[in-house]
C-alpha positions as CSV (number, residue, x, y, z in Angstrom):
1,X,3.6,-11.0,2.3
2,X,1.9,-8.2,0.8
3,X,5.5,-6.5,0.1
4,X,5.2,-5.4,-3.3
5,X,2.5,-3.0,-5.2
6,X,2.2,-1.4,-9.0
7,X,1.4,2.1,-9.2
8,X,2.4,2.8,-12.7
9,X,-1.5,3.4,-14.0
10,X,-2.2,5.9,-11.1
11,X,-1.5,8.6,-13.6
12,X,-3.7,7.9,-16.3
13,X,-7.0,6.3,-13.8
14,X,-7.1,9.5,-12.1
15,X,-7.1,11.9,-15.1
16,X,-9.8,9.7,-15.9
17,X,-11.6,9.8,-12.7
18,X,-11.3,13.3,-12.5
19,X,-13.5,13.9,-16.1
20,X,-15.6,11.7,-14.6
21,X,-16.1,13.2,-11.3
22,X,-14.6,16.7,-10.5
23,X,-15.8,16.4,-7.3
24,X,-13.5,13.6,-6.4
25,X,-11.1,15.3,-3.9
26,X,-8.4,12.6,-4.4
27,X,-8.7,13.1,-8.2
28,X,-8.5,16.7,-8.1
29,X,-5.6,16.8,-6.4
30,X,-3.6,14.6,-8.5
31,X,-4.9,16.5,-11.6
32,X,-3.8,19.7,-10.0
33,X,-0.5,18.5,-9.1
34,X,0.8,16.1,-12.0
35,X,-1.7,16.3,-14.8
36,X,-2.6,19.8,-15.3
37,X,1.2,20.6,-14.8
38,X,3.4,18.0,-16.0
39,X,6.8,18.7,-14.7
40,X,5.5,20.3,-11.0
41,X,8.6,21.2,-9.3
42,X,7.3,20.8,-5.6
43,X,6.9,16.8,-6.3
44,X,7.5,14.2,-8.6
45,X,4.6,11.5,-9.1
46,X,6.2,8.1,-7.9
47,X,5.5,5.6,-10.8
48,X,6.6,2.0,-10.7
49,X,5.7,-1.6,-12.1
50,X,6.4,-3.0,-9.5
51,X,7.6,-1.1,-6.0
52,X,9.4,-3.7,-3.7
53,X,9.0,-2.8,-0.1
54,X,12.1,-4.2,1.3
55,X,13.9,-1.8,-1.5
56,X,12.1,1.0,0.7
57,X,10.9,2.7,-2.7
58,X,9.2,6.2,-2.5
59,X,5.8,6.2,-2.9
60,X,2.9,9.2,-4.0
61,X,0.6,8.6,-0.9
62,X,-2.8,11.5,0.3
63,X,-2.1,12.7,3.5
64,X,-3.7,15.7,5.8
65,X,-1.7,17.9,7.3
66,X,-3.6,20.6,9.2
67,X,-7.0,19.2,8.1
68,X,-5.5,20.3,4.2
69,X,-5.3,17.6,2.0
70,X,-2.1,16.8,0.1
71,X,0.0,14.4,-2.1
72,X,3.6,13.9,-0.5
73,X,6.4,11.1,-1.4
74,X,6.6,8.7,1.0
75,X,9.3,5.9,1.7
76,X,7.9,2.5,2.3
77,X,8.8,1.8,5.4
78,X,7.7,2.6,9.2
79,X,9.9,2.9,12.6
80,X,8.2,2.3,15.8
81,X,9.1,1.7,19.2
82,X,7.5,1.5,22.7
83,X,8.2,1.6,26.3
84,X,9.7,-1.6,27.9
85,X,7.0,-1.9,31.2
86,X,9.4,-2.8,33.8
87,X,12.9,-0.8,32.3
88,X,10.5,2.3,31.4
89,X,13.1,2.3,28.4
90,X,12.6,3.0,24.8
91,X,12.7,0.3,22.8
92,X,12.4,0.6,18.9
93,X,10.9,-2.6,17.5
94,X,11.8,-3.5,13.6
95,X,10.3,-1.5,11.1
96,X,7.5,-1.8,9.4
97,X,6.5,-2.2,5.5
98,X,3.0,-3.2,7.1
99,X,1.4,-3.2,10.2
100,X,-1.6,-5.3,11.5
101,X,-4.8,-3.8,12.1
102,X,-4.9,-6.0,15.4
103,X,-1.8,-4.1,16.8
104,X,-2.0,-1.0,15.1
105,X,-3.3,1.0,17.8
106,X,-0.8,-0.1,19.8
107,X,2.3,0.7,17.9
108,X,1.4,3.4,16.1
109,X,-1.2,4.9,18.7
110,X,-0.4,8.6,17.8
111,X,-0.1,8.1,14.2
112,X,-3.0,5.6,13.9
113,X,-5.0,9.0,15.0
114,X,-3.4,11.6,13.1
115,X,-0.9,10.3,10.4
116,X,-3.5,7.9,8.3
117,X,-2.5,8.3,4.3
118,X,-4.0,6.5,0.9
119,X,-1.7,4.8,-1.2
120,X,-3.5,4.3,-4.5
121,X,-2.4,1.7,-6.4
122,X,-2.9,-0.4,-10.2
123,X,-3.1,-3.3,-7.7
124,X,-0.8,-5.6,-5.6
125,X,1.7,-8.5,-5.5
126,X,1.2,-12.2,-3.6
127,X,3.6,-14.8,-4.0
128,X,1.4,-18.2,-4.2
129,X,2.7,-21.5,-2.3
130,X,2.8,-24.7,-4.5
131,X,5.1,-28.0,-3.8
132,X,7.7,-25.6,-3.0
133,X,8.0,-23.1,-4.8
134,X,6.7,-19.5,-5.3
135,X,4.2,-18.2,-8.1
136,X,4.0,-14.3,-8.1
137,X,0.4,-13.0,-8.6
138,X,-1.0,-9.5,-9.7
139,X,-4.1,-8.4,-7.9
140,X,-6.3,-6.0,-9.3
141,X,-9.9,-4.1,-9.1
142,X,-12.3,-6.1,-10.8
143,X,-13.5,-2.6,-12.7
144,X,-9.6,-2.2,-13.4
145,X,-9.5,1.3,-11.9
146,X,-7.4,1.7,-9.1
147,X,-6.8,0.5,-5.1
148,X,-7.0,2.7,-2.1
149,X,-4.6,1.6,0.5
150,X,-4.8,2.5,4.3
151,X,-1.7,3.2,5.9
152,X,0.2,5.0,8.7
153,X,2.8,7.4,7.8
154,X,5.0,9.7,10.1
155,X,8.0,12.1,9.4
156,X,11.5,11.5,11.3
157,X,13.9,13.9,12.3
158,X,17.9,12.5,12.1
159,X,19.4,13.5,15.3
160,X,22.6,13.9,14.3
161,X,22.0,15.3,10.8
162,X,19.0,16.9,10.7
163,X,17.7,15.4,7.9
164,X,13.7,14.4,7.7
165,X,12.9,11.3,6.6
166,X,9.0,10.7,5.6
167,X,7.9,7.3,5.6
168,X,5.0,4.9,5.6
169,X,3.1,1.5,6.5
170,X,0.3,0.0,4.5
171,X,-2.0,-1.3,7.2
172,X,-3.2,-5.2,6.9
173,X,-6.3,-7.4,7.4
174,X,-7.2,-10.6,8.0
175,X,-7.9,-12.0,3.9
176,X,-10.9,-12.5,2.3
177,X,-11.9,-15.8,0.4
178,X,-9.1,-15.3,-2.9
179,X,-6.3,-13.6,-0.6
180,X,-6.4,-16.5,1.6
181,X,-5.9,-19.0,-1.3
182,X,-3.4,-16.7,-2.7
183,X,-1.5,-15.7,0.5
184,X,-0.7,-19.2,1.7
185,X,3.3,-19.2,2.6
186,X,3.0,-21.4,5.4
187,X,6.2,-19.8,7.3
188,X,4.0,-16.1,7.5
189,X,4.6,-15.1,11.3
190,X,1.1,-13.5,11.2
191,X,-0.7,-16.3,8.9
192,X,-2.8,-15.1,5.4
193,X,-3.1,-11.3,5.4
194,X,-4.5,-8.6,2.6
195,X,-3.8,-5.2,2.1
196,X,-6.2,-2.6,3.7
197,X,-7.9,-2.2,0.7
198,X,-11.0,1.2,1.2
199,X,-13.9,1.9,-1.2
200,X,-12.9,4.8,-3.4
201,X,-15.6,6.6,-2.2
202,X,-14.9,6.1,1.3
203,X,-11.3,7.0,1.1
204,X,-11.0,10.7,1.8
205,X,-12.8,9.9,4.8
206,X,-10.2,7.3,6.0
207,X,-8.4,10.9,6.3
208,X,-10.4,12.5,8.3
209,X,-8.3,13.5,11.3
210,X,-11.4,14.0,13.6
211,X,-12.2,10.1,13.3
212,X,-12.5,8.0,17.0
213,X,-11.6,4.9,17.7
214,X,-14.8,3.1,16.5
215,X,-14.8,5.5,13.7
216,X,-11.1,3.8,12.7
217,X,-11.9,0.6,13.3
218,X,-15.1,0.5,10.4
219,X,-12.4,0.7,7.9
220,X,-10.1,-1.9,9.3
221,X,-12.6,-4.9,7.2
222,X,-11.1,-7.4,4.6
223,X,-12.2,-6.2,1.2
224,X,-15.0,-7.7,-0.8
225,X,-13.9,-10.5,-2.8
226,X,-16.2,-9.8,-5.6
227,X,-14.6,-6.7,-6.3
228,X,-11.1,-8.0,-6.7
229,X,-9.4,-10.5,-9.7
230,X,-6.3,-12.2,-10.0
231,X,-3.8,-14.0,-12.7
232,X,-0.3,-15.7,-12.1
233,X,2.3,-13.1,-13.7
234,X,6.2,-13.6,-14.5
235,X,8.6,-14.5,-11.2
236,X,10.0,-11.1,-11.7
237,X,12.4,-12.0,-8.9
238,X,14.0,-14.7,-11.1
239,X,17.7,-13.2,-12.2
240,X,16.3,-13.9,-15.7
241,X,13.2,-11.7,-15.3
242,X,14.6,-9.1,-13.8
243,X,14.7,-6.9,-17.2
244,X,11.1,-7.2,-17.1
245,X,10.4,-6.1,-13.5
246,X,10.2,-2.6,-14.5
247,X,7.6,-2.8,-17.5
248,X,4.4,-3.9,-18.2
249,X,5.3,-7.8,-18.5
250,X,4.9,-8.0,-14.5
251,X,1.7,-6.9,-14.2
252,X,0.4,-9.2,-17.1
253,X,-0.8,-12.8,-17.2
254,X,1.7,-15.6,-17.3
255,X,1.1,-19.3,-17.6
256,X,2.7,-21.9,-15.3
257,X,1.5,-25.0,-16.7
258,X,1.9,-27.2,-13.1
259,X,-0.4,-24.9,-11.5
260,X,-3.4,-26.1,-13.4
261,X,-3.1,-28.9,-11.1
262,X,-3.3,-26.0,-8.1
């Protein structure tokens, strides 16, 4: 579900965006920090073909800190807990590669608030049900620029060593038309899903710390399906596609004749 994204184009779509539109503050700030210096040693631009959540990859994600905007590396993952009504314990609940926009204010109510970040993406993986078995597919903007994720990120301190850990979760939506097709693994605990997918010109503002509730909640929309497109691309989890996992190959077209039946 949802677990696995491509951010390998990033680089090159916002140097692009940027010439087009200086005024893009998202674009400006990843010119400024891996394009106009190429080797920045504050931070080094996350690039995969394929991220896989449950690998808890790093991730370049926009966050504000103090109203500033930024770029930080994130890992893909999310820690939560809450307070058991009739122990008045702690209780820390499984983490998170994504959380539901249904339940988000409730287990992330401080973060959901103050800790929202934009994961730009080339697009996103869904493994497709059919007779029983699993067909990865790539899905990408229909103008083949780039996604803008929502998500909730937060930084944890190790008790015992200190260390800080930062990490995120990519929010969810109920699906639009294609994810629902596309998204159909009938053992999901939460049913078809899509990624909290935000209008590139509407995404600085998903970071807008002064935001209220209703403010939130206008983002938290399935994406329109005419903006999207899709194709069936190699089962890079297959032992004998793993080579390929980590180049171009898995974000490209593959055929799987049985599905023309589909």
């Amino acid at each position: 579900m949802c677990y696995w994204v491509g951010t390998k184009k990033v680089r090159e779509a916002m140097k692009k965006q940027f010439r087009e539109n200086p005024e893009d503050e998202i674009a400006q700030l990843y010119y400024e920090t891996f394009i106009a210096q190429e080797n920045n040693p504050q931070i080094t631009m996350q690039e995969h073909w394929v991220a896989i959540g449950k690998s808890e990859p790093k991730i370049t994600c926009a966050i504000k800190e103090n109203d500033q905007l930024k770029l930080k590396n994130l890992k893909w993952t999310l820690n939560w807990g809450y307070k058991d009504s009739k122990t008045g314990e702690i209780k820390r609940g499984k983490p998170l590669l994504n959380s539901t926009c249904e339940k988000v204010f409730w287990q992330h109510k401080d973060l959901i608030y103050s800790n929202r970040c934009i994961i730009t993406v080339d697009g996103y993986f869904e493994f497709y049900h059919f007779k029983g078995k699993t067909y990865p597919h790539f899905i990408y903007p229909a103008d083949k620029s780039l996604f803008y994720l929502g998500g909730i990120w937060n930084s944890m301190v190790n008790t015992k060593t200190g260390e800080i850990t930062d990490s995120f979760s990519i929010i969810t939506t109920p699906p639009n038309e294609i994810t629902k097709k596309l998204h159909n693994n009938p053992d999901a605990p939460n049913g078809p899903r899509m990624l909290l997918i935000i209008d590139k010109e509407k995404a600085a503002g998903f970071l807008d710390q002064k935001l209220s509730t209703s403010q939130i909640k206008e983002f938290l929309v399935p994406y329109d399906q005419n903006k999207i497109l899709y194709h069936p691309t190699i089962p890079f989890l297959r032992k004998e596609f793993v080579e390929q996992a980590n180049t171009e190959k898995v974000q490209e077209s593959f055929c799987y004749p049985e599905l023309g039946a589909a």
